[in-house]
N, C-alpha and C positions, 0 to 999 in steps of 0.2 A: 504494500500500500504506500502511495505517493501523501508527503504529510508536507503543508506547506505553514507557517505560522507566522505572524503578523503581530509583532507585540508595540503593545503603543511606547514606553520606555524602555529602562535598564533590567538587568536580571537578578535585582535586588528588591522586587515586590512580591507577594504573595499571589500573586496572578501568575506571575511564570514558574513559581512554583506547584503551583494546579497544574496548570500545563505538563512540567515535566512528571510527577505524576501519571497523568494521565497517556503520553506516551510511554511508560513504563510500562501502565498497565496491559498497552496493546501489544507491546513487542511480546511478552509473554502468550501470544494467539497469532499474532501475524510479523510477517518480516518489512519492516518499516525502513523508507527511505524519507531524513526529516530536513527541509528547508527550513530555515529562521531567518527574520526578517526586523531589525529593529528601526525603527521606523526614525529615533534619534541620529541612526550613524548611516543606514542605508537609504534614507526619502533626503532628498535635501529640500528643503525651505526657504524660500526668499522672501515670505513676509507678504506676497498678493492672495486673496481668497482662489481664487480661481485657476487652474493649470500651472502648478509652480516649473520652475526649470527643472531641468534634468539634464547632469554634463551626460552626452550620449555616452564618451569613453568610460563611466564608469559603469562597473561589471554588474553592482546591487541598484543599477537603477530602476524607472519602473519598467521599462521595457523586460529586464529580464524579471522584474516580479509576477510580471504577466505570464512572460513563459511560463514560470515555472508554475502558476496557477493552474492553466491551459493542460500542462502535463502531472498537474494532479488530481487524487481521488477525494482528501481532506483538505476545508478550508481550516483554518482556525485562526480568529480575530481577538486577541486576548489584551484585553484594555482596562486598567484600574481606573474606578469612579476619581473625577477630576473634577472638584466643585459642582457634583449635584450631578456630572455629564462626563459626554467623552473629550477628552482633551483636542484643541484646535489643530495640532497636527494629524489626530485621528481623523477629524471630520473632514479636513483636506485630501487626505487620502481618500478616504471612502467615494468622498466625490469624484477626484481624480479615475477613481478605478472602476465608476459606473459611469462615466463619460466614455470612458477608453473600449467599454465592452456594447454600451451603446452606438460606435463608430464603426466598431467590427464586425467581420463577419463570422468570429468563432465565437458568436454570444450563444447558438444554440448548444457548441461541446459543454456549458457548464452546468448545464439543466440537471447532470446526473450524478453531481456532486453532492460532496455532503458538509453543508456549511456547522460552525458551532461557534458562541461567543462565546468567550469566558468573562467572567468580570469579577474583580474583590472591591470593598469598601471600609471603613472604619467607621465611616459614617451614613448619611443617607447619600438616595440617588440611586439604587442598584436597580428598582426594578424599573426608572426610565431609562437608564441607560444598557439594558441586558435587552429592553426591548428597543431602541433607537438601533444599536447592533444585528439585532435580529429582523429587523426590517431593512437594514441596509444589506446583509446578506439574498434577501428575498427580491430587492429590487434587483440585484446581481443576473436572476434569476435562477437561481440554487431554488429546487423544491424539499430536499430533505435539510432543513434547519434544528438545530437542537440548542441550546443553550445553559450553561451552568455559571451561577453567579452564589455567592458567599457575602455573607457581614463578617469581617475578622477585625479584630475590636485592636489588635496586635500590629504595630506596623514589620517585624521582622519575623521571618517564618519561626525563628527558632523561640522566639518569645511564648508562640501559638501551644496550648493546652495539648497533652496528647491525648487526654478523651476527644477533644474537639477533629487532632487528626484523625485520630482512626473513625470518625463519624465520615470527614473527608473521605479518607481513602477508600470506605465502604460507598458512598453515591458517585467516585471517580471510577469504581469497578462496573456498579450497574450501565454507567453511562458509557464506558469502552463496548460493552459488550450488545447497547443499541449500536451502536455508530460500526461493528463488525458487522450483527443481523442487516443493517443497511446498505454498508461495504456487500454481503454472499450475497444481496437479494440483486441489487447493477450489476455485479460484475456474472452472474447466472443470466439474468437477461440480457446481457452485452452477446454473452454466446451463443444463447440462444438464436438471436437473430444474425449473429455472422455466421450458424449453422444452418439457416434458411438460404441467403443468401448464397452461399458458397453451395449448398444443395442444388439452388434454383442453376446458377452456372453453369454446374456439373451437367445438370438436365439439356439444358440447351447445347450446350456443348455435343453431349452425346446426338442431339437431333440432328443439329449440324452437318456434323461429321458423316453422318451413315444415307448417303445419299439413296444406297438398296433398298432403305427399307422402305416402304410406301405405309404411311398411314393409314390406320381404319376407316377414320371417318373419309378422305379422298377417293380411298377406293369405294366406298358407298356410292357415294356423289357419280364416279366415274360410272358404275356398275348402273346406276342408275338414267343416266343419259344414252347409255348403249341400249339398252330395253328399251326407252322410248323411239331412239333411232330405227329398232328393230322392226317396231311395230306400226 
């Protein structure tokens, strides 16, 4: 499984450590290849609302975030509540990145993704911004969206209660193991339908090819104009 992540800051919130988490939990079921994307060091920002620059030569721009969307199965958008909301370079992005798939023409490869926000808080704000996230995944047009959001009263993970983790790590397992059932359920229908196809191929192929053989219904047809010519 293709894993791409999106984190609004540093790797010193309790949001990227849900995250890691929860790709822990998946490798233990599937064999994960994991992009990360911090939005501080990889987006650059000039400070306009709208279409920020991007030096083309650098490698994390958004050109290759896209790729690397395009050639994944998970999205994940993991952003700490930010005054009540999602931080302004979050929302730059988001826009950014629903511009860019509204211009293109691989907006229908992302339909069979599987989006997820994540979101932590110490304060309020979680359930606008869990859904601001998950709406912006939607507008993406991502059909299977899921989302996990936390209150952690704690700003450093290691402060955080361990009854309170192992409550964590127990709805981080329930929630790997949606996001796999949704991972078998595309990728069974991916095949399904390039075993139609390559079927149907095969079929014509073979029709093609065998000029000998006359068709049933033609020779009906044929057999049928000879009687009447006969007669």
């Amino acid at each position: 499984m293709n894993v791409i992540v999106i984190y609004d800051n540093s790797s010193e919130t309790n949001t990227y450590n849900c995250v890691q988490l929860l790709l822990n939990a998946l490798k233990l079921n599937i064999e994960l290849k994991v992009t990360e994307f911090f939005l501080s060091k990889d987006y650059i920002y000039n400070g306009r609302l709208s279409y920020p620059d991007i030096d083309s030569k650098t490698v994390n721009g958004m050109e290759y975030i896209i790729n690397s969307l395009d050639s994944s199965d998970l999205l994940i958008i993991a952003s700490p509540v930010s005054k009540c909301d999602i931080s302004n370079e979050m929302k730059l992005f988001l826009h950014r990145l629903s511009c860019c798939y509204l211009l293109s023409s691989s907006r229908s490869q992302i339909n069979d993704k599987i989006g997820l926000s994540m979101s932590t808080t110490s304060g309020a704000g979680l359930f606008y911004t869990s859904k601001i996230l998950k709406r912006n995944l939607n507008s993406l047009g991502i059909k299977n969206t899921l989302k996990f959001c936390r209150t952690l009263y704690e700003i450093s993970w290691e402060d955080v209660s361990l009854k309170t983790k192992m409550r964590i790590h127990k709805d981080i397992f329930k929630l790997s193991y949606k996001i796999l059932g949704l991972h078998n359920r595309t990728y069974n229908k991916k095949r399904l339908i390039l075993r139609k196809v390559i079927f149907s191929k095969d079929n014509n192929a073979l029709i093609d090819s065998s000029p000998n053989i006359i068709q049933l219904s033609s020779w009906k047809y044929q057999s049928h104009l000879h009687n009447r010519h006969i007669q």
